[in-house]
BALUMTI-113657 format. One record per residue: residue number from 1; residue in one letter; y, x, z of N, C-alpha, C in turn. Coordinates in nm, 3 decimals, m for minus. Example, Ala and Ser with C-alpha at 12.3 -4.5 7.8 and 13.67 -1.06 7.14 Angstrom:
// residues 2
<1, "A", <m0.569, 1.319, 0.780>, <m0.450, 1.230, 0.780>, <m0.330, 1.320, 0.780>>
<2, "S", <m0.225, 1.285, 0.708>, <m0.106, 1.367, 0.714>, <0.003, 1.290, 0.787>>
//
This chain:
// residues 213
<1, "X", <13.949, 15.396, 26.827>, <14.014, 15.449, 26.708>, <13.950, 15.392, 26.582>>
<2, "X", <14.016, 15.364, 26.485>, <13.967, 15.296, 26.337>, <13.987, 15.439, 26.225>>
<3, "X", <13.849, 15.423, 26.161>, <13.904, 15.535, 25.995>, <13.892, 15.413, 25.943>>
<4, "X", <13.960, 15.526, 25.876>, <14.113, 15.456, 25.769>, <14.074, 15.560, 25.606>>
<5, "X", <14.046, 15.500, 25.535>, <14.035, 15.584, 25.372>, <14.080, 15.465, 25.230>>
<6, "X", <14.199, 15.580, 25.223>, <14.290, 15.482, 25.097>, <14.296, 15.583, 24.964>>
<7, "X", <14.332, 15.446, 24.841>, <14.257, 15.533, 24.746>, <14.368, 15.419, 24.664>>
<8, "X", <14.455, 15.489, 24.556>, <14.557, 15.408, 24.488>, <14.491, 15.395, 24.337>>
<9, "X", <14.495, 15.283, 24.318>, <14.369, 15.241, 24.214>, <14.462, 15.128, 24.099>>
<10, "X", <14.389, 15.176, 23.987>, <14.435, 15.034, 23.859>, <14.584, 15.049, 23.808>>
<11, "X", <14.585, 14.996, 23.712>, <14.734, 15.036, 23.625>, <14.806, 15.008, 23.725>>
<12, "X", <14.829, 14.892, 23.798>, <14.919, 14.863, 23.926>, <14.959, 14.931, 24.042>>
<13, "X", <14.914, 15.054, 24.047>, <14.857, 15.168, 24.128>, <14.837, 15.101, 24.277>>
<14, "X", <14.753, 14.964, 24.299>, <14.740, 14.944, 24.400>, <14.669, 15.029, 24.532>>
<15, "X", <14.731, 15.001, 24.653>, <14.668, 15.066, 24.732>, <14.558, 15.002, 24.816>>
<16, "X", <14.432, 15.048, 24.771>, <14.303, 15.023, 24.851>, <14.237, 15.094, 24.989>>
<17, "X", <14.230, 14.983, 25.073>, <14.205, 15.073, 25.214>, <14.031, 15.018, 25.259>>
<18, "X", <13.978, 15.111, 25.300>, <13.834, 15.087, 25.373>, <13.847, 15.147, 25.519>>
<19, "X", <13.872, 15.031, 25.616>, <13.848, 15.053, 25.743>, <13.727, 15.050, 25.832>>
<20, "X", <13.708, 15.107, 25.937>, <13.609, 15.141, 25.975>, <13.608, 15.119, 26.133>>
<21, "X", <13.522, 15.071, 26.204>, <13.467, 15.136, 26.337>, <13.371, 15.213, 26.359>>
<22, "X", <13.441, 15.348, 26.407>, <13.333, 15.457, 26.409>, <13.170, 15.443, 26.462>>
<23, "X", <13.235, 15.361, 26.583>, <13.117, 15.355, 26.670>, <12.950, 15.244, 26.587>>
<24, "X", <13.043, 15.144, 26.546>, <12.917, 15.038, 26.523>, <12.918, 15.019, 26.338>>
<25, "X", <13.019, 15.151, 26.331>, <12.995, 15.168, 26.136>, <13.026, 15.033, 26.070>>
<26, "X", <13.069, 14.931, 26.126>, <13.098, 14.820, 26.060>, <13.236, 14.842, 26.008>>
<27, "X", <13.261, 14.836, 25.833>, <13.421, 14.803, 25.778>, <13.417, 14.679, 25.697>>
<28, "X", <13.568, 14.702, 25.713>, <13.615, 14.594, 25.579>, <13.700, 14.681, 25.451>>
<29, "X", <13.723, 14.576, 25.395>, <13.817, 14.641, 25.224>, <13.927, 14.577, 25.250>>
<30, "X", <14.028, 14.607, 25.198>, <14.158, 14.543, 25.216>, <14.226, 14.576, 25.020>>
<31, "X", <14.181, 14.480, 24.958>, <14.271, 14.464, 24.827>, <14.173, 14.551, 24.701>>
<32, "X", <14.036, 14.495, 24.683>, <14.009, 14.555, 24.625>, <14.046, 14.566, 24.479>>
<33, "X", <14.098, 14.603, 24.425>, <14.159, 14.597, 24.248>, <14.050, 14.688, 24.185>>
<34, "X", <14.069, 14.608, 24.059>, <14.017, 14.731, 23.936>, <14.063, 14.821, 23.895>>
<35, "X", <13.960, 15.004, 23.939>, <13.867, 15.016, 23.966>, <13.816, 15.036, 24.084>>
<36, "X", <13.799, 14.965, 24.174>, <13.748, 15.011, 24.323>, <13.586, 15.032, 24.372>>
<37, "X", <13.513, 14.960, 24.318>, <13.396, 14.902, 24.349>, <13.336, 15.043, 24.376>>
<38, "X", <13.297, 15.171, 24.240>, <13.252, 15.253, 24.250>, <13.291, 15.357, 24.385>>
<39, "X", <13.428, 15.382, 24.421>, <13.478, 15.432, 24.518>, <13.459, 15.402, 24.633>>
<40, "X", <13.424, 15.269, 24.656>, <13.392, 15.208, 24.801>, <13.256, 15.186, 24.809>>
<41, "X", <13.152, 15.176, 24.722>, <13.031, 15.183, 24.744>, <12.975, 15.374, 24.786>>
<42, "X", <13.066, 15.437, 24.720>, <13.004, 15.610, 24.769>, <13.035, 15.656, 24.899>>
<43, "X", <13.192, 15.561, 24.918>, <13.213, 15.628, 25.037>, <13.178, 15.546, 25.143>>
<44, "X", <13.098, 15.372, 25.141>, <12.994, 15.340, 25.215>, <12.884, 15.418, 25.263>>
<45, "X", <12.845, 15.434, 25.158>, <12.682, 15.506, 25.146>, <12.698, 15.656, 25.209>>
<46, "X", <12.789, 15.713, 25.194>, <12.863, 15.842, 25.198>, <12.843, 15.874, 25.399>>
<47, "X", <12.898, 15.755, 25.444>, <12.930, 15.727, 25.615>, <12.853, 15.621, 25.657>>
<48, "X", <12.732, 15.594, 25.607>, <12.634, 15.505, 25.664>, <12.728, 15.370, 25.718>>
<49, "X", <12.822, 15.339, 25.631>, <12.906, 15.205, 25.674>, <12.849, 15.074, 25.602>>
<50, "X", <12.885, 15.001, 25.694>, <12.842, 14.860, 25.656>, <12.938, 14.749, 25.615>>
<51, "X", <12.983, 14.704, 25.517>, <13.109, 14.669, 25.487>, <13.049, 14.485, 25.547>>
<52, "X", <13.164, 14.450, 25.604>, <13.135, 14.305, 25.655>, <13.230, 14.240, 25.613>>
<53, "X", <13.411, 14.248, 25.556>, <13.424, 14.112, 25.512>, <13.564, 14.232, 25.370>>
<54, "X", <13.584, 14.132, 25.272>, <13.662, 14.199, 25.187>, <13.793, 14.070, 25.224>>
<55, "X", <13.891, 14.189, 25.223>, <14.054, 14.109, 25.251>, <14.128, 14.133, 25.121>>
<56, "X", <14.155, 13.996, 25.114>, <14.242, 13.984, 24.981>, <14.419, 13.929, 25.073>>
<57, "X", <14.490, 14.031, 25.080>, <14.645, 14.021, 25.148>, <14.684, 13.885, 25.044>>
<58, "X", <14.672, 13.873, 24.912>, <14.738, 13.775, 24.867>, <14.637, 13.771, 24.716>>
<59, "X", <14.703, 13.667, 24.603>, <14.554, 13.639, 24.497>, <14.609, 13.686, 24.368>>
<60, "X", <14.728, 13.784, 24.384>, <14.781, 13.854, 24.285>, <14.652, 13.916, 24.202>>
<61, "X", <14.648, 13.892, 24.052>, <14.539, 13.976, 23.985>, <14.513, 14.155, 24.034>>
<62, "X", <14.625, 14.211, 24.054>, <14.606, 14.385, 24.099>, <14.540, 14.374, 24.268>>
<63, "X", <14.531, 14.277, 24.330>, <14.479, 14.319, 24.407>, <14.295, 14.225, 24.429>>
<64, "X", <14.270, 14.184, 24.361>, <14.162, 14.075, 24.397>, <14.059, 14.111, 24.258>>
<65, "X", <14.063, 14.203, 24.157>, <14.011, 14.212, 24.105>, <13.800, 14.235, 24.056>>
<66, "X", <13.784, 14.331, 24.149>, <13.707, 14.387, 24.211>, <13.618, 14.296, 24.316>>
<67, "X", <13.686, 14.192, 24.395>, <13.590, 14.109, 24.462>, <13.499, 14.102, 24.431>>
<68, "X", <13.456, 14.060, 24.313>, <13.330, 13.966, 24.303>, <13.266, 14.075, 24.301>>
<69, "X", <13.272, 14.180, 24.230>, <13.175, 14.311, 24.238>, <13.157, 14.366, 24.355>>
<70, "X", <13.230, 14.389, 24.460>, <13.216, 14.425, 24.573>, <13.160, 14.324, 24.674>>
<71, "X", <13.181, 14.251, 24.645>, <13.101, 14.146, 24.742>, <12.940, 14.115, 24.642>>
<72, "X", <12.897, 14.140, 24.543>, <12.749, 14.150, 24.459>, <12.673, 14.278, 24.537>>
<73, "X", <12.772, 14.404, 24.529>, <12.723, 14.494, 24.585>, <12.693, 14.528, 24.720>>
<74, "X", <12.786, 14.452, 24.790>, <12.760, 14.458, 24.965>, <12.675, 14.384, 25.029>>
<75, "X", <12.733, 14.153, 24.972>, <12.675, 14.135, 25.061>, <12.794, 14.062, 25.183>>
<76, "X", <12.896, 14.130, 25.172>, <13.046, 14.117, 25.237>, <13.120, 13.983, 25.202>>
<77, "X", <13.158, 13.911, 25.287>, <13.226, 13.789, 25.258>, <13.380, 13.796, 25.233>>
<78, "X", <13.446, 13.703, 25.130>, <13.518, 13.697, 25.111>, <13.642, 13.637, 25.176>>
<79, "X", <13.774, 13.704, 25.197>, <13.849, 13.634, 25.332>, <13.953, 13.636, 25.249>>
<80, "X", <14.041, 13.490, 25.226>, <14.169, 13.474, 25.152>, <14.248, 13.389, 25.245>>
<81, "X", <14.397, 13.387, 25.250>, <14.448, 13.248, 25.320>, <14.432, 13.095, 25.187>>
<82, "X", <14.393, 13.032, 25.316>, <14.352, 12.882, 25.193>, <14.474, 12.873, 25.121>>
<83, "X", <14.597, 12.884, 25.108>, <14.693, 12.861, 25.005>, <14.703, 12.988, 24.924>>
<84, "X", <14.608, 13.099, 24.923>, <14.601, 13.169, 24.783>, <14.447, 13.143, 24.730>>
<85, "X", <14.393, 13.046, 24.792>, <14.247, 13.043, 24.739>, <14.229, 12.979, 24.586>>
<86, "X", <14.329, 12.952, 24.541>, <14.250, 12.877, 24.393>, <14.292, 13.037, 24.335>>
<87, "X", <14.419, 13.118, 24.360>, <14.395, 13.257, 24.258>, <14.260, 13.327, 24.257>>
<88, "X", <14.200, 13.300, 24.352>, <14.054, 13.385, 24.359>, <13.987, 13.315, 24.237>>
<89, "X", <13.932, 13.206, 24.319>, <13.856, 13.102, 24.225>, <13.908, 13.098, 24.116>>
<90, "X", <14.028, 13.083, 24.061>, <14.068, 13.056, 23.893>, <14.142, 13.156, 23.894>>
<91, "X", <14.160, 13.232, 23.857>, <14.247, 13.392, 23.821>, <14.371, 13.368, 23.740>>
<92, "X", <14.448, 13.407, 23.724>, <14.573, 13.393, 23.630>, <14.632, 13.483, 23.609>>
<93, "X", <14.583, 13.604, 23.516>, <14.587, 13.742, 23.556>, <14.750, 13.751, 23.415>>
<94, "X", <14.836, 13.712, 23.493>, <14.934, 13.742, 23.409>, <14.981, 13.913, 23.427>>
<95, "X", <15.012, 13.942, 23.314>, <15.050, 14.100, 23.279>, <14.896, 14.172, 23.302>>
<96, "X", <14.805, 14.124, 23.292>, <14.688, 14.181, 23.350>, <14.635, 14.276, 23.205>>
<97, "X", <14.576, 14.378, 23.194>, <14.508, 14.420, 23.091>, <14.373, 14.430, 23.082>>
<98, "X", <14.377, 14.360, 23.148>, <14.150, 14.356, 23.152>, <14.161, 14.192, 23.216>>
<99, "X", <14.031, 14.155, 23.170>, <13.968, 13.983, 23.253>, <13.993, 14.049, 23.363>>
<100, "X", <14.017, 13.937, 23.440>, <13.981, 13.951, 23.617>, <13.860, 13.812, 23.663>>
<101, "X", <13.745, 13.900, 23.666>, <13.662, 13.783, 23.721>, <13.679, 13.710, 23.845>>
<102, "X", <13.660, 13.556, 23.836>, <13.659, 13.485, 23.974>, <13.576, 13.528, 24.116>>
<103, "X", <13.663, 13.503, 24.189>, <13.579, 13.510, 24.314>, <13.546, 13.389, 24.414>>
<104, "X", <13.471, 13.410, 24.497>, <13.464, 13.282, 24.606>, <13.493, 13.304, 24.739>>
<105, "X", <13.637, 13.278, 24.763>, <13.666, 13.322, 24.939>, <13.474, 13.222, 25.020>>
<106, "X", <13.488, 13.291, 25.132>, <13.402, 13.247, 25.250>, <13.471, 13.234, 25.377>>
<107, "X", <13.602, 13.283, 25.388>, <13.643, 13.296, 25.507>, <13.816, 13.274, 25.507>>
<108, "X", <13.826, 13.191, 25.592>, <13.981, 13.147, 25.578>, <14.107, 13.295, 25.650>>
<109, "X", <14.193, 13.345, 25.610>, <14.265, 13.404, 25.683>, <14.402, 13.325, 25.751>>
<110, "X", <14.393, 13.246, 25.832>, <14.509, 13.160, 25.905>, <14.558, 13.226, 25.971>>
<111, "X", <14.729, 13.160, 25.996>, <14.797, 13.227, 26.111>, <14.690, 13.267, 26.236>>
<112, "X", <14.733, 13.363, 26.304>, <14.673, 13.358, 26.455>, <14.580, 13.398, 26.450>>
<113, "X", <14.474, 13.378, 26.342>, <14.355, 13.440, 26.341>, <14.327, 13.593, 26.353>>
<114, "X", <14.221, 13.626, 26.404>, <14.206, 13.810, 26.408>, <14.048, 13.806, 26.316>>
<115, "X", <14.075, 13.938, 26.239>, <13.948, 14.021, 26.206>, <13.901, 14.084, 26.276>>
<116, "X", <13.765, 14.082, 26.288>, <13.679, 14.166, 26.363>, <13.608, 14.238, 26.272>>
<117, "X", <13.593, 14.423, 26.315>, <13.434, 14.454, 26.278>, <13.425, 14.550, 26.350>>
<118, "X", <13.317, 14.562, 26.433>, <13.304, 14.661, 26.546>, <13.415, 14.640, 26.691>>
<119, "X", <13.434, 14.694, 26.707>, <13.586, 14.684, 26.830>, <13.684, 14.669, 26.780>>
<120, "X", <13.725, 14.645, 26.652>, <13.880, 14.673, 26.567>, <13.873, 14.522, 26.571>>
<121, "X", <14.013, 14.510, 26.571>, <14.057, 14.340, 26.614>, <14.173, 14.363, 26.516>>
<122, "X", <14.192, 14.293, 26.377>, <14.318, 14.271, 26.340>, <14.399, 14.143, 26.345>>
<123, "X", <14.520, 14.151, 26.397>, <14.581, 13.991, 26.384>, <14.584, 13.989, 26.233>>
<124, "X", <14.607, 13.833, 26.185>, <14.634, 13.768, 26.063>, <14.808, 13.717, 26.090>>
<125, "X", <14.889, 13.763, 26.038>, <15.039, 13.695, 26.026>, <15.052, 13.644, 25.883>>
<126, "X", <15.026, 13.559, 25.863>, <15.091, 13.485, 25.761>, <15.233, 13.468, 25.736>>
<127, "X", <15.252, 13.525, 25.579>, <15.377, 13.620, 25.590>, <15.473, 13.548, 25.429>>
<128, "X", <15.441, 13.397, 25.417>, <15.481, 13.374, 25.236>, <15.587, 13.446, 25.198>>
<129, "X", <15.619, 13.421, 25.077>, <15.718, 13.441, 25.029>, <15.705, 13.587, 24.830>>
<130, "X", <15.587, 13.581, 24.872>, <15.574, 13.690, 24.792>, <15.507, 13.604, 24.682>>
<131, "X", <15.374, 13.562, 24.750>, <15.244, 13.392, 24.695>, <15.311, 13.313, 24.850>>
<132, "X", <15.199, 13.207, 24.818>, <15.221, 13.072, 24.904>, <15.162, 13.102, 25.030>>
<133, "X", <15.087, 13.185, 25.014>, <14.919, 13.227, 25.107>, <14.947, 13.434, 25.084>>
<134, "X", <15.012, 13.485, 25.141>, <15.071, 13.587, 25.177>, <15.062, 13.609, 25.296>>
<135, "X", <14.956, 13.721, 25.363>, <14.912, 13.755, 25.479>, <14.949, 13.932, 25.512>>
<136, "X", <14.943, 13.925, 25.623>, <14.984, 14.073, 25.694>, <14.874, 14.052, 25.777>>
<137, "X", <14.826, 14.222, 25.824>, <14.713, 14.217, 25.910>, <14.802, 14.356, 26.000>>
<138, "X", <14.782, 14.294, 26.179>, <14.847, 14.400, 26.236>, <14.738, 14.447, 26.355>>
<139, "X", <14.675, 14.554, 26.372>, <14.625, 14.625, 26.488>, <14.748, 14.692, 26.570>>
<140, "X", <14.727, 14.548, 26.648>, <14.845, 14.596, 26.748>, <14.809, 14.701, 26.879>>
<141, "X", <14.694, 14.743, 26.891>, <14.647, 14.805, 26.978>, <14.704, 15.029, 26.887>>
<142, "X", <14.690, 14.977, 26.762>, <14.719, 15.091, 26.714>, <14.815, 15.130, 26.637>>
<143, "X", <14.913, 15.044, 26.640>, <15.068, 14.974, 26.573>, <15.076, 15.019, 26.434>>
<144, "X", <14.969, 14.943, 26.348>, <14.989, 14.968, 26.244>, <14.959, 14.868, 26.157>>
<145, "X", <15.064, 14.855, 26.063>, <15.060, 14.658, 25.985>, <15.006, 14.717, 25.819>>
<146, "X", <14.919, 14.659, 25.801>, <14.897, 14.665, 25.659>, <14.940, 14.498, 25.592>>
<147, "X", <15.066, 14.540, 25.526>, <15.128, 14.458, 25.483>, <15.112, 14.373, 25.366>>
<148, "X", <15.073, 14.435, 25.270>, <15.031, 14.340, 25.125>, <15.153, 14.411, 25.060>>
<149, "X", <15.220, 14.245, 25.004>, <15.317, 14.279, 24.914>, <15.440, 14.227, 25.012>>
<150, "X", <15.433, 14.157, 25.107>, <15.522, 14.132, 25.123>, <15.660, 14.232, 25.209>>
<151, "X", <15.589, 14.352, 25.292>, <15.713, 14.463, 25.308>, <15.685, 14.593, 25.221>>
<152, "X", <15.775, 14.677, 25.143>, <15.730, 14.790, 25.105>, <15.824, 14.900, 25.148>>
<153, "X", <15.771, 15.026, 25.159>, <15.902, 15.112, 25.203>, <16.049, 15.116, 25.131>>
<154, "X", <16.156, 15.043, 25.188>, <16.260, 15.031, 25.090>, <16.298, 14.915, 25.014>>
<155, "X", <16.167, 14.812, 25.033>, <16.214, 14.682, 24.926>, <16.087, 14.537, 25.029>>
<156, "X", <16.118, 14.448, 24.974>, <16.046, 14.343, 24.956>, <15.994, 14.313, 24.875>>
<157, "X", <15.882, 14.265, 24.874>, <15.794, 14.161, 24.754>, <15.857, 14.095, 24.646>>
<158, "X", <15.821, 14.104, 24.557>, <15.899, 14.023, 24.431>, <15.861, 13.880, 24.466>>
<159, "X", <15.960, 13.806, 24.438>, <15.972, 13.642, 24.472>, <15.954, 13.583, 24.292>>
<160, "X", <15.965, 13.667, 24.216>, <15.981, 13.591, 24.061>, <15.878, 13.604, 23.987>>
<161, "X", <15.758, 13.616, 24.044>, <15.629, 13.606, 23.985>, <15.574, 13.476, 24.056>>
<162, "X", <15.410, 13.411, 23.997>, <15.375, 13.304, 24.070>, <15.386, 13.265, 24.198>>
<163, "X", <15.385, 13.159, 24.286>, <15.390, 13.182, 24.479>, <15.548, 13.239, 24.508>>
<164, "X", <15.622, 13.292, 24.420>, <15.731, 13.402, 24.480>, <15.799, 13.260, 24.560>>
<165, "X", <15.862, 13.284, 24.658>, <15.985, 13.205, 24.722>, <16.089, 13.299, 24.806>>
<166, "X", <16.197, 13.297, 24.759>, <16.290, 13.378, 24.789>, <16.348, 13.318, 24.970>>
<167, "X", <16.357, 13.195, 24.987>, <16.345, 13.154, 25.107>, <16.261, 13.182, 25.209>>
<168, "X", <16.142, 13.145, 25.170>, <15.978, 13.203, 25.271>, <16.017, 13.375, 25.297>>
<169, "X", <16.064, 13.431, 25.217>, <16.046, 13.592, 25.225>, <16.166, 13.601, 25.319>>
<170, "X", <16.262, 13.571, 25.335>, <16.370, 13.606, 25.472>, <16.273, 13.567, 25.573>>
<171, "X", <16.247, 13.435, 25.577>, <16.140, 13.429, 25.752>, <16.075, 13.532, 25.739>>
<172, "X", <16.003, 13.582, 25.615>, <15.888, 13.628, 25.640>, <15.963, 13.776, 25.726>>
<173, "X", <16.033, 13.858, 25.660>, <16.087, 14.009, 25.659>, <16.157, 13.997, 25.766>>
<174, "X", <16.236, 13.880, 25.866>, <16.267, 13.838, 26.000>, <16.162, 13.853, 26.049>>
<175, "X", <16.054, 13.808, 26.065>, <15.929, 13.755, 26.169>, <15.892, 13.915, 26.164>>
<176, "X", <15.879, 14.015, 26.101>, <15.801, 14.166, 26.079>, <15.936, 14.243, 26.143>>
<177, "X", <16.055, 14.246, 26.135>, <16.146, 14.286, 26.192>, <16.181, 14.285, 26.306>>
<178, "X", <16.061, 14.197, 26.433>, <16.075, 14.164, 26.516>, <15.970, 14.277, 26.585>>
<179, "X", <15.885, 14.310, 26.530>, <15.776, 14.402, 26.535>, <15.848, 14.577, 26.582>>
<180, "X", <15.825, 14.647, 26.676>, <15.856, 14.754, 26.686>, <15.873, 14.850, 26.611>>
<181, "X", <16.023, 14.965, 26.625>, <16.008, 15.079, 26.537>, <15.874, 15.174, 26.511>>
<182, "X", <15.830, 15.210, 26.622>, <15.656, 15.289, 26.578>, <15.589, 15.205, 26.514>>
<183, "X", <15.582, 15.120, 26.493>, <15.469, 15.038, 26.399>, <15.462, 15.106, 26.299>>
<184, "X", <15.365, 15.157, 26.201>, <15.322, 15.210, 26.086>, <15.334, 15.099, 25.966>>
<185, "X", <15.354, 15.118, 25.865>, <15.340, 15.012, 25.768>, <15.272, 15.079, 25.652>>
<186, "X", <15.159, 14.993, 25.634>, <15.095, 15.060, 25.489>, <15.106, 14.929, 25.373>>
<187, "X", <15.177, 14.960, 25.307>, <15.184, 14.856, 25.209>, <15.083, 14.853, 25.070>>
<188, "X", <15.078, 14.718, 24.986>, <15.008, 14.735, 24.907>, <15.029, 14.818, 24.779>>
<189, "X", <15.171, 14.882, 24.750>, <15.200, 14.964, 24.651>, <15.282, 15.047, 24.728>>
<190, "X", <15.267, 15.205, 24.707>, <15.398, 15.305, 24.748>, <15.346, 15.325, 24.868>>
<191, "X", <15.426, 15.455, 24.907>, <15.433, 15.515, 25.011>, <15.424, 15.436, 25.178>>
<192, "X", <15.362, 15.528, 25.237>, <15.330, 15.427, 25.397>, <15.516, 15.489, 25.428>>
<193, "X", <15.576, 15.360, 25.546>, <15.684, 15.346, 25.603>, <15.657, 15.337, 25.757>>
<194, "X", <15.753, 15.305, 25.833>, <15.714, 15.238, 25.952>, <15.877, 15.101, 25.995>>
<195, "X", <15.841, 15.019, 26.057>, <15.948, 14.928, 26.082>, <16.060, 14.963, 26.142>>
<196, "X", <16.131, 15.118, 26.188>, <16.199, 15.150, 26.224>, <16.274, 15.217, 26.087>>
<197, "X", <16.174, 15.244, 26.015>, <16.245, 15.321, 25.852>, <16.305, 15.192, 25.827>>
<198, "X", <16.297, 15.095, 25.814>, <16.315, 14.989, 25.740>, <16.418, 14.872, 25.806>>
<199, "X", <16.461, 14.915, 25.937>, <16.528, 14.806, 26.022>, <16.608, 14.773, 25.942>>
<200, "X", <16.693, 14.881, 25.957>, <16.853, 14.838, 25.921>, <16.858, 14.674, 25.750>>
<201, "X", <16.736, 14.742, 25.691>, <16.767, 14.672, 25.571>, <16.703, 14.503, 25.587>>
<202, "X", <16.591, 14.567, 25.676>, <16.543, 14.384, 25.733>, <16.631, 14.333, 25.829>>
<203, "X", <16.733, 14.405, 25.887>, <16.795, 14.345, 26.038>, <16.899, 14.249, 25.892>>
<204, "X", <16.938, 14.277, 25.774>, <17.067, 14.278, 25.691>, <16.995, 14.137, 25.633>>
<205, "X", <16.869, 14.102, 25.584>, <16.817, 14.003, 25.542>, <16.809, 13.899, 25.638>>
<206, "X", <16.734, 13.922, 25.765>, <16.751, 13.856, 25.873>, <16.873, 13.767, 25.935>>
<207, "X", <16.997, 13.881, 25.932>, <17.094, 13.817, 25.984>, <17.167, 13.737, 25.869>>
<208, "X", <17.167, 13.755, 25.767>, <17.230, 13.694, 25.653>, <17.174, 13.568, 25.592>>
<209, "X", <17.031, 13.579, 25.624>, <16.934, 13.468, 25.593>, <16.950, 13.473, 25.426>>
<210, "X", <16.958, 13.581, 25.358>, <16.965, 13.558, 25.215>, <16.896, 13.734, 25.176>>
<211, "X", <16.810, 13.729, 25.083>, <16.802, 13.876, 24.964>, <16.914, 13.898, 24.975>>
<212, "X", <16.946, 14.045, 24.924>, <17.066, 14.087, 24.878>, <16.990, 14.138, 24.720>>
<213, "X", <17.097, 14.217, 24.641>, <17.078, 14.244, 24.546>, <17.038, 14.361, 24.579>>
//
């Protein structure tokens, strides 16, 4: 079993998750934005957890903010897919209302690849369409996808900001549609869903091969 503690953070009201293996206390971060740092260092310290790698789903400013501070304070390496790695490194915090300091990925998130910490195994699905380098992480042992930006309950990822591709996002919302109704979905903004809430509207993208309005 994995804990799971989410905490909706920053004008963007992103959603920040700190996962856990009970047994060997090793977690990760998944999207840390500004303000997170303080919240995830208490509730480290809080559960004798050891944070081992920070996941950036994509290099949108609301969610990558916080890296560099959280990785000063941990110790925790940084995991981006190489085609969102220059947003880390050079920031482009459009609509942003605060600097967003740079970060330095350490760790590639590629298709196929899994996260480890403790016994928790997450796949990496590389998912574009939202950025270029747009990742999904699925514990398929516990059917639950933490998605990013690219599924949300009710909608898809915006394609008309930097990285957006309105093409990449049908494969992408096909390839997750293929994924079972119990699957859980925790997305990076809004309410958790699951892929059975959401068929009908991905089966409609899928088969059409186009957004709708």
């Amino acid at each position: 079993m994995m804990d799971r503690l989410s905490r909706v953070v920053g004008p963007a009201s992103t959603n920040v998750h700190i996962l856990a293996d009970p047994r060997s206390r090793e977690a990760i971060a998944i999207d840390t934005a500004i303000p997170s740092l303080a919240w995830i260092a208490d509730e480290l310290a809080a559960r004798h957890w050891t944070l081992k790698l920070i996941v950036s789903t994509h290099g949108h400013w609301d969610h990558i903010g916080d890296n560099a501070a959280v990785a000063g304070h941990t110790g925790a390496e940084i995991a981006v897919h190489p085609l969102d790695r220059g947003r880390l490194t050079n920031p482009q915090p459009l609509y942003a209302p605060f600097e967003i300091p740079p970060s330095v990925p350490a760790v590639e998130l590629a298709e196929g690849g899994v996260v480890t910490f403790g016994q928790i195994r997450l796949r990496v699905l590389h998912t574009p369409g939202h950025t270029e380098g747009s990742v999904c992480l699925i514990d398929d042992d516990a059917g639950v996808l933490f998605s990013g930006d690219t599924l949300f309950a009710g909608a898809w990822g915006r394609t008309d900001l930097p990285g957006g591709d309105d093409g990449a996002m049908v494969v992408s919302i096909a390839r997750l549609a293929d994924l079972e109704d119990h699957v859980g979905v925790l997305p990076g903004h809004g309410p958790v869903t699951t892929i059975g809430r959401e068929r009908a509207w991905m089966e409609l993208v899928r088969d059409g091969g186009r957004l709708f309005a």
